[in-house]
MDTraj code that builds the backbone (N, CA, C; nanometers):
import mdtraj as md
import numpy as np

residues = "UNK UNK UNK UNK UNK UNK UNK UNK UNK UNK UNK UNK UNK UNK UNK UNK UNK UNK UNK UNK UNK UNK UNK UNK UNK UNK UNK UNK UNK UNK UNK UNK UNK UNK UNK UNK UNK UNK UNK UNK UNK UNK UNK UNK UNK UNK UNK UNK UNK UNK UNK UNK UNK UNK UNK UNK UNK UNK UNK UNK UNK UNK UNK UNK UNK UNK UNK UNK UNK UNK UNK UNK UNK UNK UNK UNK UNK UNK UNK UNK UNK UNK UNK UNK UNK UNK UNK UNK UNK UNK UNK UNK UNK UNK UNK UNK UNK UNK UNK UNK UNK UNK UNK UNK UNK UNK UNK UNK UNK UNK UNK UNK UNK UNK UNK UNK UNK UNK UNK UNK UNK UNK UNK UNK UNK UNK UNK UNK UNK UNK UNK UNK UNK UNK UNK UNK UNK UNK UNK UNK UNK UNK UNK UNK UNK UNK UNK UNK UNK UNK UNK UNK UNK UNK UNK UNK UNK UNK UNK UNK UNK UNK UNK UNK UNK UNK UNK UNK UNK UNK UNK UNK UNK UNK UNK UNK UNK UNK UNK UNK UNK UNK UNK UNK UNK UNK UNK UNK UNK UNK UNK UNK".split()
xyz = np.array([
    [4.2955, 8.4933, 11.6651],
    [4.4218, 8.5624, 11.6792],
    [4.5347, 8.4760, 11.6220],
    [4.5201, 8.3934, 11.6866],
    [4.6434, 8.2265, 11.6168],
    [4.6465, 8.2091, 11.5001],
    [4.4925, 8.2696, 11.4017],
    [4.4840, 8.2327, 11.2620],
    [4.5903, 8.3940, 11.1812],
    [4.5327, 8.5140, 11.2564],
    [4.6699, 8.6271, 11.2157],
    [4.8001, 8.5803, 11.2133],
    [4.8611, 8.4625, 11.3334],
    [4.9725, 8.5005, 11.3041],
    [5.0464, 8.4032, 11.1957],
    [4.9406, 8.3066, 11.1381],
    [4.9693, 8.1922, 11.0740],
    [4.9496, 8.2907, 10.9352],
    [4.8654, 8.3645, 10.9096],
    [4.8767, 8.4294, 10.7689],
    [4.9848, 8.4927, 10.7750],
    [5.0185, 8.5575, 10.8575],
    [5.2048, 8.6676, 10.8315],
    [5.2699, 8.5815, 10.8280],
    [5.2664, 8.4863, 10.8926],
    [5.3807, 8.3867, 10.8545],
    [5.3610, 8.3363, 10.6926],
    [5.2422, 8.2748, 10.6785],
    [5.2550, 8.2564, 10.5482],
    [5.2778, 8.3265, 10.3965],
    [5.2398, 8.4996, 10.5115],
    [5.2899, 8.5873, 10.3592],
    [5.4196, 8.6416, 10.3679],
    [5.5000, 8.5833, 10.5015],
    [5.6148, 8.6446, 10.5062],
    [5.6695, 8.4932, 10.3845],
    [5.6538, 8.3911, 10.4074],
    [5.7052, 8.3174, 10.2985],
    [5.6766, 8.3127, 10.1898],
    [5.5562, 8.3656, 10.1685],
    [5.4988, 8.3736, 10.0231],
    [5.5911, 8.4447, 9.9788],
    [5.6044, 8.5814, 10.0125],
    [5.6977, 8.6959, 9.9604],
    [5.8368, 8.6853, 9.9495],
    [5.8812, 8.5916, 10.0324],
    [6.0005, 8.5137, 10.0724],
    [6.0514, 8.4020, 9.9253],
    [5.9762, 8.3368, 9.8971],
    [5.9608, 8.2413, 9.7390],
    [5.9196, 8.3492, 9.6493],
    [5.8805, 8.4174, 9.6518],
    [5.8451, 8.5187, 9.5126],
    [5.9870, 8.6079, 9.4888],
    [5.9962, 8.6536, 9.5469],
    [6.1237, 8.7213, 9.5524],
    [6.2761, 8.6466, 9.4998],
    [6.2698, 8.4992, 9.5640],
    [6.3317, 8.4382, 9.5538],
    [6.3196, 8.4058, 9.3967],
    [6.2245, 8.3074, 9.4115],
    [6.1727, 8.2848, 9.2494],
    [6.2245, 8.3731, 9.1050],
    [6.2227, 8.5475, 9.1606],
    [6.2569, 8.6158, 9.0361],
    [6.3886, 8.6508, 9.0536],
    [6.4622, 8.6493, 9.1886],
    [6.6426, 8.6454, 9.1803],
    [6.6805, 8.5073, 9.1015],
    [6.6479, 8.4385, 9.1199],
    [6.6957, 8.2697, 9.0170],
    [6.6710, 8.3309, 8.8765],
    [6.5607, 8.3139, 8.8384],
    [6.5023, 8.3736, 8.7261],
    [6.6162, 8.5012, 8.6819],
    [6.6440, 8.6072, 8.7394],
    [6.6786, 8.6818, 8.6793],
    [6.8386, 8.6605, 8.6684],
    [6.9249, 8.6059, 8.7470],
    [7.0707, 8.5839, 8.7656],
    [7.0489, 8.4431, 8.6312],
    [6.9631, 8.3860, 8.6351],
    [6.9369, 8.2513, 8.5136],
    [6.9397, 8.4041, 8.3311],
    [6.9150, 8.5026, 8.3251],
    [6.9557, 8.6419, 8.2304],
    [6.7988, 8.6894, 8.1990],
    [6.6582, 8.6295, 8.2942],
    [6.5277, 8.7109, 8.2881],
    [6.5741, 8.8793, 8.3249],
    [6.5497, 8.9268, 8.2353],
    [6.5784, 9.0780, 8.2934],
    [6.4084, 9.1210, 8.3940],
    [6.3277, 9.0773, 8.2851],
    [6.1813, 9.1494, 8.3981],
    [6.1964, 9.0872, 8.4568],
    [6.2179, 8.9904, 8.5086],
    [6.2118, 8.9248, 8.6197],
    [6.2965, 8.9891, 8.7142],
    [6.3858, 9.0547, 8.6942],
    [6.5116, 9.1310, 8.7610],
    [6.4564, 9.2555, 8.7647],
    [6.3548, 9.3406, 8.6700],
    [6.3330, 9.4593, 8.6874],
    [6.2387, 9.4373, 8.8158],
    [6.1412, 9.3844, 8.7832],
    [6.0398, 9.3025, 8.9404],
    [6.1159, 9.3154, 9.0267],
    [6.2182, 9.2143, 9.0706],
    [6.2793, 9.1763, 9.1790],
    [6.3210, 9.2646, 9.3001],
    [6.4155, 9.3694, 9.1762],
    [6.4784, 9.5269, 9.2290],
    [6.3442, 9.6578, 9.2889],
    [6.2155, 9.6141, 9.2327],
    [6.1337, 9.6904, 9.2633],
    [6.0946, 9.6401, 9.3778],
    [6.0438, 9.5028, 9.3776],
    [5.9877, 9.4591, 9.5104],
    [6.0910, 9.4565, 9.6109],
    [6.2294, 9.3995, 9.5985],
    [6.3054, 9.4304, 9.7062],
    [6.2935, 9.5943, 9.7714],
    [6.3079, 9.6652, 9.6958],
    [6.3345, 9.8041, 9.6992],
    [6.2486, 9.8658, 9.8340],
    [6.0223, 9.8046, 9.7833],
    [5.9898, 9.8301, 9.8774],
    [5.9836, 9.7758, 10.0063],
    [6.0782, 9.6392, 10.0065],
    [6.0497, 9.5329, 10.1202],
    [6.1590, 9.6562, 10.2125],
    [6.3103, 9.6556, 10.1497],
    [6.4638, 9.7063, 10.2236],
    [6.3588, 9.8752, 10.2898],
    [6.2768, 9.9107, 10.2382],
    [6.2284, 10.0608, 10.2580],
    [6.1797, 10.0425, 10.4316],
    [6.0575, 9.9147, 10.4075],
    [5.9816, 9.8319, 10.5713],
    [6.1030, 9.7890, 10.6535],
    [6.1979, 9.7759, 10.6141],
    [6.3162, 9.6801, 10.7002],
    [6.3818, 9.8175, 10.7738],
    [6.4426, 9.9148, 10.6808],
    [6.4925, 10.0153, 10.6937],
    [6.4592, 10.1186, 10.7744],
    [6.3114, 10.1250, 10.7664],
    [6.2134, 10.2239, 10.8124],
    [6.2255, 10.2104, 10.9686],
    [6.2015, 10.0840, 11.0226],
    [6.2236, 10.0709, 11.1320],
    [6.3578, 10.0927, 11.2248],
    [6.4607, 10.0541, 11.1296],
    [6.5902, 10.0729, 11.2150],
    [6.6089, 10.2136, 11.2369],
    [6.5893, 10.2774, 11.1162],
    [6.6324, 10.4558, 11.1320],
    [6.5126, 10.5350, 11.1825],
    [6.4602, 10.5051, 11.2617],
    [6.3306, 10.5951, 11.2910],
    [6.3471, 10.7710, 11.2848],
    [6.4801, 10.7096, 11.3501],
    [6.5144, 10.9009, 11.4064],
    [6.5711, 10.9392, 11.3192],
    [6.6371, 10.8831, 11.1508],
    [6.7009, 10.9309, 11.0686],
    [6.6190, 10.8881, 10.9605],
    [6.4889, 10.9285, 10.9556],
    [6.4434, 10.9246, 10.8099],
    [6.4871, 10.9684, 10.6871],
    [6.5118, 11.0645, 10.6882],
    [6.5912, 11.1162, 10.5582],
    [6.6887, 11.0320, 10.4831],
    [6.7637, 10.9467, 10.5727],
    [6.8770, 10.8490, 10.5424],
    [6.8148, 10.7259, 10.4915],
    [6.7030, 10.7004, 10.4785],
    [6.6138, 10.5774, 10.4938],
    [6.6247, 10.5321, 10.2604],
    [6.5924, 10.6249, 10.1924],
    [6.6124, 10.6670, 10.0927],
    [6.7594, 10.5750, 10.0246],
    [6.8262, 10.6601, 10.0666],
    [7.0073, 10.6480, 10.0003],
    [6.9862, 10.5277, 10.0575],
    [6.9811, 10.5050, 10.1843],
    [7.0286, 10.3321, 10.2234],
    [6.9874, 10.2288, 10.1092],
    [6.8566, 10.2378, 10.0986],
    [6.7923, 10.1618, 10.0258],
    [6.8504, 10.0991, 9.9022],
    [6.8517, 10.2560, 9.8546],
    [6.9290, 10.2782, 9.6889],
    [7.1247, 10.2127, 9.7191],
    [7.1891, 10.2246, 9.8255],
    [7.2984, 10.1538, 9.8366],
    [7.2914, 9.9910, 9.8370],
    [7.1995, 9.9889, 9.9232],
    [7.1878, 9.8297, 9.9394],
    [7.0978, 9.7309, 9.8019],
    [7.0370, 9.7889, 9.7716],
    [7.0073, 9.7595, 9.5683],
    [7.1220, 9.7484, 9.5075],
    [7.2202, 9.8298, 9.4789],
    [7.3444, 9.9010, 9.4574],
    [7.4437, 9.7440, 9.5164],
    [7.4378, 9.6959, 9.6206],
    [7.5148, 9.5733, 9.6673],
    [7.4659, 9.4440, 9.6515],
    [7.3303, 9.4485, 9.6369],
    [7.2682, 9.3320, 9.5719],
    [7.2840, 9.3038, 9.4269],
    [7.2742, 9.3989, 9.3715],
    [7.3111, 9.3864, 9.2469],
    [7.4875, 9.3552, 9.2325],
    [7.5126, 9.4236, 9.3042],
    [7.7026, 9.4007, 9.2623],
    [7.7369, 9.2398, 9.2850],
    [7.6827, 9.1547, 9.4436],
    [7.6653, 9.0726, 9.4704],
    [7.5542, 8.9510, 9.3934],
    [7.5067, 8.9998, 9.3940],
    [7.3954, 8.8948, 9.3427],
    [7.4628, 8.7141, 9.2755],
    [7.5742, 8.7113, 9.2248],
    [7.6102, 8.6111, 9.2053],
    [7.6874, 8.5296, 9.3116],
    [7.7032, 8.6190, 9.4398],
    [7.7334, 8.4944, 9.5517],
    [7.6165, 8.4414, 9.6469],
    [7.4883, 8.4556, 9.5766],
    [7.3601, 8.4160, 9.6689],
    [7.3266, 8.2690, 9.5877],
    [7.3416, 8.1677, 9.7042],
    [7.3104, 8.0490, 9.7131],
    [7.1850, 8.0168, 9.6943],
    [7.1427, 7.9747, 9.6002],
    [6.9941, 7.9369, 9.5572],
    [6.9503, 7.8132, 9.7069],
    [7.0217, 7.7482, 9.7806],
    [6.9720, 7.6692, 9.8631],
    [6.9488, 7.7097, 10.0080],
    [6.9621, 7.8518, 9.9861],
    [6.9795, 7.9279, 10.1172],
    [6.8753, 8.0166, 10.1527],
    [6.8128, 8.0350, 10.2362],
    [6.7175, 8.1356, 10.2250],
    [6.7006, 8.2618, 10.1665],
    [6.6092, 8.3467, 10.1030],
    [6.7146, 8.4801, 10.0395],
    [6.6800, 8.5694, 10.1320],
    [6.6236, 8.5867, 10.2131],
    [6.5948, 8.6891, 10.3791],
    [6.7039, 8.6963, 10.4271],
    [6.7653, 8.5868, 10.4413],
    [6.8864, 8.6142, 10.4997],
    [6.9966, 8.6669, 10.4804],
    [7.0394, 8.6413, 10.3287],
    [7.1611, 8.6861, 10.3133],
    [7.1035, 8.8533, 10.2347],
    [6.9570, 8.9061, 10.1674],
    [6.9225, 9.0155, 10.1919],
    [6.9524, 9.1262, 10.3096],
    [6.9353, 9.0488, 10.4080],
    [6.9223, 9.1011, 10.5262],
    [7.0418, 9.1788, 10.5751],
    [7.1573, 9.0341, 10.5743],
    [7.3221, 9.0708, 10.5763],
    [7.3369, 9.2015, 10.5371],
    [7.2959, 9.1839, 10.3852],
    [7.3748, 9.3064, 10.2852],
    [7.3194, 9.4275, 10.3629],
    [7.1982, 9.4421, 10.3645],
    [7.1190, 9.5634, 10.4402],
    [7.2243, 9.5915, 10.5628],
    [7.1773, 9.5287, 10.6265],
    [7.2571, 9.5367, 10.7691],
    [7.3950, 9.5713, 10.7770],
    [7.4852, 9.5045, 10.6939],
    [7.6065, 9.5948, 10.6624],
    [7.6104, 9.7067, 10.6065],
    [7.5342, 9.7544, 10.5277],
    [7.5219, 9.9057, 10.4929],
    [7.4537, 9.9938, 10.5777],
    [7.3559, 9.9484, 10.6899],
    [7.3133, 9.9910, 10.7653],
    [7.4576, 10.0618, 10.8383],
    [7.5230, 9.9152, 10.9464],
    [7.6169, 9.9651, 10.9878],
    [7.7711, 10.0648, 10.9443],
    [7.7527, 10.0474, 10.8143],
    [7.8460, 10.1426, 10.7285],
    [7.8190, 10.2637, 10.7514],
    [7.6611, 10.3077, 10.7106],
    [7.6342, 10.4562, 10.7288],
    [7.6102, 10.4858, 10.8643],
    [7.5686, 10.4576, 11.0242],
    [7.5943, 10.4528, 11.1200],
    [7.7235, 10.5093, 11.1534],
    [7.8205, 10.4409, 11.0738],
    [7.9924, 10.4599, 11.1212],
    [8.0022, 10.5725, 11.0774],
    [7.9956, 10.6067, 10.8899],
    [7.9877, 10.7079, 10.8703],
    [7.9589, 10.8520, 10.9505],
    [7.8344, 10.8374, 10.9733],
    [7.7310, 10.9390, 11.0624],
    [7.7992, 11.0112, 11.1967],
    [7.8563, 10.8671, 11.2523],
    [7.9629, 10.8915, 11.3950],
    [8.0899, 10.9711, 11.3432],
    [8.1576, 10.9284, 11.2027],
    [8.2703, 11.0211, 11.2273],
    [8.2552, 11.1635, 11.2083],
    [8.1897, 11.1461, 11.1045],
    [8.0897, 11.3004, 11.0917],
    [8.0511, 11.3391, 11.1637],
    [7.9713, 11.3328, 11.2769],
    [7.9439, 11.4122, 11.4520],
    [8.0612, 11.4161, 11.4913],
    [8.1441, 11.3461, 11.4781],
    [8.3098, 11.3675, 11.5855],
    [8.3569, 11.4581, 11.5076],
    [8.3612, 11.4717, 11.4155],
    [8.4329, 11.5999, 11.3353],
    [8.3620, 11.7603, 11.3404],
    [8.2186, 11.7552, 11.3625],
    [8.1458, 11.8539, 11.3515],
    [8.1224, 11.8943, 11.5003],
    [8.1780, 11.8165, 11.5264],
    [8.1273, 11.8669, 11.7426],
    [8.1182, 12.0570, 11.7480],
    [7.9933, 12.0929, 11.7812],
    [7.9487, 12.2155, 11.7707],
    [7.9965, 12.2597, 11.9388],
    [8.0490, 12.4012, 11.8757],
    [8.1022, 12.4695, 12.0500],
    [7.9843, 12.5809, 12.0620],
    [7.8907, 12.5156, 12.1309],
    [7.7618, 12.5550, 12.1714],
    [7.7992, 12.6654, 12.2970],
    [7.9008, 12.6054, 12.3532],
    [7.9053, 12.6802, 12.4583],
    [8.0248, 12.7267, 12.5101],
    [8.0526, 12.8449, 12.3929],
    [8.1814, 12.9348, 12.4378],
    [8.2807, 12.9353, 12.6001],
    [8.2165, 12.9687, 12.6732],
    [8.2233, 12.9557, 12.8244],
    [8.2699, 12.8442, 12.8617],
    [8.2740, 12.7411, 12.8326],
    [8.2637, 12.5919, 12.8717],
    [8.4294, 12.5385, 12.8452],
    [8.4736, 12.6493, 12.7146],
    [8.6231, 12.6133, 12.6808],
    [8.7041, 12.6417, 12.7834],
    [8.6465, 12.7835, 12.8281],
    [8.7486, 12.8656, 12.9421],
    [8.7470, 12.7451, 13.0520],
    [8.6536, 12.7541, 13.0905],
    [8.6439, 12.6865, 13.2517],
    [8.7248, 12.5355, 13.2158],
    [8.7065, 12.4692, 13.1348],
    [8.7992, 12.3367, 13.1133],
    [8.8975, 12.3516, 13.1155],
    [8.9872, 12.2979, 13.2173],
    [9.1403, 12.3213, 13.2167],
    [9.2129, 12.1462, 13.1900],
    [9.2789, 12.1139, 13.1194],
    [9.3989, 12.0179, 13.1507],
    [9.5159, 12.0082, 13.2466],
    [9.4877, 12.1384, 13.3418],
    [9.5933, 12.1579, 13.4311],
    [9.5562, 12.0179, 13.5916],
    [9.3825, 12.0148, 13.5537],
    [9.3994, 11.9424, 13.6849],
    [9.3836, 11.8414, 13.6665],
    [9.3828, 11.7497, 13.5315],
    [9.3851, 11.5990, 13.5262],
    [9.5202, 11.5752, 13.5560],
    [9.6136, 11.7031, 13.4723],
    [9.7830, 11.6862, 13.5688],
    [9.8406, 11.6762, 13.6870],
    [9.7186, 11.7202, 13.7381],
    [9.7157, 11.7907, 13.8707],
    [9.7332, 11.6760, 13.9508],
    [9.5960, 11.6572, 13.8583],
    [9.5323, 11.4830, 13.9670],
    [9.6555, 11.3501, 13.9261],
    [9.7126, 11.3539, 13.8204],
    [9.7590, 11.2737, 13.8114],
    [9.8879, 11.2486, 13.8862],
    [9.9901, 11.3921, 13.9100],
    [10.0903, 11.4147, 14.0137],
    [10.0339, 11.3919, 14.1436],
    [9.9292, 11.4008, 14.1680],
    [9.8757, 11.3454, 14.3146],
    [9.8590, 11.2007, 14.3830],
    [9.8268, 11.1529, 14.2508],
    [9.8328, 10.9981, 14.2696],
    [9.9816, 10.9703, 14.2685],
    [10.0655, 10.9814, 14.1744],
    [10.1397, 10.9650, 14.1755],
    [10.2415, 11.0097, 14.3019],
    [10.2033, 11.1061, 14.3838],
    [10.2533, 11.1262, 14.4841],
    [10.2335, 11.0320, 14.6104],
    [10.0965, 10.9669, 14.6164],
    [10.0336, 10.9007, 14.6742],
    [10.0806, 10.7692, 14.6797],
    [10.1017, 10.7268, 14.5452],
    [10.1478, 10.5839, 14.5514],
    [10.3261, 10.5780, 14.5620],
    [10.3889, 10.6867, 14.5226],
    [10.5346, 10.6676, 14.5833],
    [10.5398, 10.6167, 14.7471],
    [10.4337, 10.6509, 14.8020],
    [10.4776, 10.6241, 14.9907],
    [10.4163, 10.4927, 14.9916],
    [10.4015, 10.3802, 14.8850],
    [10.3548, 10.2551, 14.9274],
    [10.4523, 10.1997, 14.9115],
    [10.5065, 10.0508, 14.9781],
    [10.6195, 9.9869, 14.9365],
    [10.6244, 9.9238, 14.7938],
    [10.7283, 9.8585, 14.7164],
    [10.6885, 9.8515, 14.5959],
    [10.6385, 9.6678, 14.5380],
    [10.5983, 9.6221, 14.6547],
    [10.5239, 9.4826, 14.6521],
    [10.3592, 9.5161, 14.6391],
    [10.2967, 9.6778, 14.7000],
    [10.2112, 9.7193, 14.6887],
    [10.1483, 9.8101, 14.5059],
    [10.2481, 9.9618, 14.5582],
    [10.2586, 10.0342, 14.4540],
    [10.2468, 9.9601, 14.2979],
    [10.3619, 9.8422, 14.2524],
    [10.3538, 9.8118, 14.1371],
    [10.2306, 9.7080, 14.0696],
    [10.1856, 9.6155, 14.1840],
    [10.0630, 9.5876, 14.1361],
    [9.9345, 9.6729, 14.1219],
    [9.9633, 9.7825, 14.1757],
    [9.8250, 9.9066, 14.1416],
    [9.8529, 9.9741, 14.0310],
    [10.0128, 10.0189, 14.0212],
    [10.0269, 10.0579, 13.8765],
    [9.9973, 9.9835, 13.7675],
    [10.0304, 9.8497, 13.7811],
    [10.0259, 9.7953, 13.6178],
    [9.8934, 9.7284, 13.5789],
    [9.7943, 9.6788, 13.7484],
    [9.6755, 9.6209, 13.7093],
    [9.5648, 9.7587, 13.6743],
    [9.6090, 9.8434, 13.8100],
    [9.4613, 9.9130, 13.7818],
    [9.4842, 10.0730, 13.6968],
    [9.5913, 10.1120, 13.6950],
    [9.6397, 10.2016, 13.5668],
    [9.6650, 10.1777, 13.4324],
    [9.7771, 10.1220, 13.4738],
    [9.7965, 10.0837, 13.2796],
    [9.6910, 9.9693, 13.2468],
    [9.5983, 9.9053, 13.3112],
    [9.5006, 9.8114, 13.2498],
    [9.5111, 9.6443, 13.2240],
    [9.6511, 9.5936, 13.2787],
    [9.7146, 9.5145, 13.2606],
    [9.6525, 9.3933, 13.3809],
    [9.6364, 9.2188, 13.3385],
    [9.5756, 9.1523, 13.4198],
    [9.6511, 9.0880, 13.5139],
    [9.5946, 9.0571, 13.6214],
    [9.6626, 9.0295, 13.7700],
    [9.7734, 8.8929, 13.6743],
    [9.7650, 8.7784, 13.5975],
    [9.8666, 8.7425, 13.5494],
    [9.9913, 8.8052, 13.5077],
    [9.9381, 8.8952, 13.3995],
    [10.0257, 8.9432, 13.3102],
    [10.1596, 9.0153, 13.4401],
    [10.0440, 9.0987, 13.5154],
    [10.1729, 9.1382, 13.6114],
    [10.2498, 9.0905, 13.7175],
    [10.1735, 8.9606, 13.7332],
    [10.2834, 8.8147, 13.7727],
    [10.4019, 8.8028, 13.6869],
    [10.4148, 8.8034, 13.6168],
    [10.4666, 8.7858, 13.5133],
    [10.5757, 8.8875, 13.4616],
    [10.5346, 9.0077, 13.5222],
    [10.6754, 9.1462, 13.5089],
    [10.6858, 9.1700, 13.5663],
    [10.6420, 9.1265, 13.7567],
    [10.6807, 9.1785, 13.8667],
    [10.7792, 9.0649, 13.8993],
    [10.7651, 8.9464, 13.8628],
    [10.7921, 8.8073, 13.9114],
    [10.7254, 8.7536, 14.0658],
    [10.6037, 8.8395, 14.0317],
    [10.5544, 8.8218, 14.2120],
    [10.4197, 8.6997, 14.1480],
    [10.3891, 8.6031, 14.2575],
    [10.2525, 8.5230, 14.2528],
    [10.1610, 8.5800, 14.1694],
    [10.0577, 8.5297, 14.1503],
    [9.9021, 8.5742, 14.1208],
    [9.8549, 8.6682, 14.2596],
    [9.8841, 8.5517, 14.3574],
    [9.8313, 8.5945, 14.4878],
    [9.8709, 8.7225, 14.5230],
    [10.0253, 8.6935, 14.5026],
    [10.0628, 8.8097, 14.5973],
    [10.0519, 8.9630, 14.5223],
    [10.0012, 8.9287, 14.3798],
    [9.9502, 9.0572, 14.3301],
    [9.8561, 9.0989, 14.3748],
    [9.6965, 9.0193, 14.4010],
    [9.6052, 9.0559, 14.4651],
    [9.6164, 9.1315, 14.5396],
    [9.6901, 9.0998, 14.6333],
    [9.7074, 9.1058, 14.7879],
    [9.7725, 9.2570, 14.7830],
    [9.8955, 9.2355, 14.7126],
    [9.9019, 9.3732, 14.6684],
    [9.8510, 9.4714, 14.6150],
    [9.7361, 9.4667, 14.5535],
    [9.6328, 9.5533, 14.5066],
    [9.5670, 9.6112, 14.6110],
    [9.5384, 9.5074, 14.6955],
    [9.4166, 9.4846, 14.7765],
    [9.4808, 9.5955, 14.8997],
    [9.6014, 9.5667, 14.9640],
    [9.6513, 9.6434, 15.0652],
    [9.7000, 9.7336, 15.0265],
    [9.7541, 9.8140, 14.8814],
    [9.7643, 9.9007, 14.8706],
    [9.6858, 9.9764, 14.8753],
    [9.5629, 9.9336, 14.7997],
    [9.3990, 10.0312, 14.8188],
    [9.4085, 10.0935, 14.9197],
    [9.3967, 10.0067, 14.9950],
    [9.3310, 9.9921, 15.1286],
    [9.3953, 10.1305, 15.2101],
    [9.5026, 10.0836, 15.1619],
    [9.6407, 10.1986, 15.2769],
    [9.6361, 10.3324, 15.2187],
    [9.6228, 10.3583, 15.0702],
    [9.6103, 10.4719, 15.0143],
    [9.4383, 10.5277, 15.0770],
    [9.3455, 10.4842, 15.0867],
    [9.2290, 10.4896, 15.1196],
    [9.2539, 10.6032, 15.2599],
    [9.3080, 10.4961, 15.3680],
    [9.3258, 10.5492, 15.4783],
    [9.4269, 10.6239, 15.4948],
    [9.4983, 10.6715, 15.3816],
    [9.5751, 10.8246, 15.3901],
    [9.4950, 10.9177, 15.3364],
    [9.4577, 10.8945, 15.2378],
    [9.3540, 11.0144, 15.2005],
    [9.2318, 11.0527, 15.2602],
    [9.1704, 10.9385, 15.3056],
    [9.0683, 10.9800, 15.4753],
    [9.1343, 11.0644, 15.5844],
    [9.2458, 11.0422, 15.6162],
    [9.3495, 11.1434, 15.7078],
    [9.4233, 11.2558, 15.6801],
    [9.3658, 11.2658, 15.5293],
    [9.4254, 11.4064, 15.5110],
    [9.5732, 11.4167, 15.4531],
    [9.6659, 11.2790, 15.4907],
    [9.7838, 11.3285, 15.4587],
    [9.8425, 11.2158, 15.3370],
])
top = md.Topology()
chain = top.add_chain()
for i, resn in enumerate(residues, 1):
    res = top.add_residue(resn, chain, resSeq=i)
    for name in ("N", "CA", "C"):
        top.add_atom(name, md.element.get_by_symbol(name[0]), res)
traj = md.Trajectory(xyz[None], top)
């Protein structure tokens, strides 16, 4: 078994120096050596590729042909003392994540209304709703309480920062977080 994994290793480097071998060669103005190179990369980026997009085969293709497409454009910032897996890899991987991004804005734009019904019943009236409620809620706290809940746990802001525009402690922001919770908690358990 130990002797398998010593041959992949050794043909992952074999393939690793061959490859290499005909990018020198060909950036040195070997063109076959460059026609080689682009072929064998082509089917290595296909095995690399294959795996990341399982669920998007179709895309597996164009990637390929882009990232050839950037090796070639690039090819003169690859460091002959550097491994070439690696900075192969880069290029892939950034075009990977390019068309990924792509893909996402394209679903955000195409969002399908599958379900007519679903528009009606969604209202924006009660996130307003909800939001005048809180807001009703936290007016009856004093404002050593109220403003450290507004600025840490609403607007998103850190127990410093709102040291810092309340002119109150670290502490006494906590504290103010902490007992405002607390007090809003046990009004809304009581109903009022």
């Amino acid at each position: 078994m130990r002797r398998d994994d010593e041959l992949t290793k050794d043909d992952v480097n074999a393939s690793e120096e061959r490859l290499r071998a005909l990018l020198v060669r060909a950036i040195a103005g070997d063109a076959a050596a460059y026609h080689v190179f682009l072929r064998d990369l082509g089917a290595h980026l296909r095995a690399f590729l294959r795996k990341r997009l399982a669920r998007l085969p179709d895309e597996v293709e164009d990637l390929v042909q882009e990232t050839l497409l950037a090796v070639h454009n690039q090819r003169h910032t690859y460091d002959e003392s550097q491994p070439l897996t690696a900075w192969l890899h880069a290029i892939a991987r950034y075009k990977l994540v390019d068309l990924l991004r792509r893909r996402a804005r394209r679903d955000l734009l195409n969002d399908p209304l599958d379900d007519g019904n679903e528009l009606l019943v969604a209202s924006d009236t009660e996130a307003a709703d909800a939001r005048r409620d809180v807001a009703k809620l936290l007016d009856t706290l004093p404002d050593r309480q109220r403003r450290p809940i507004v600025h840490v746990k609403l607007e998103g802001l850190s127990v410093a920062e709102t040291a810092k525009l309340t002119g109150m402690s670290e502490s006494a922001v906590k504290v103010g977080i902490h007992r405002g919770l607390k007090a809003l908690a046990a009004r809304i358990g009581s109903g009022s």
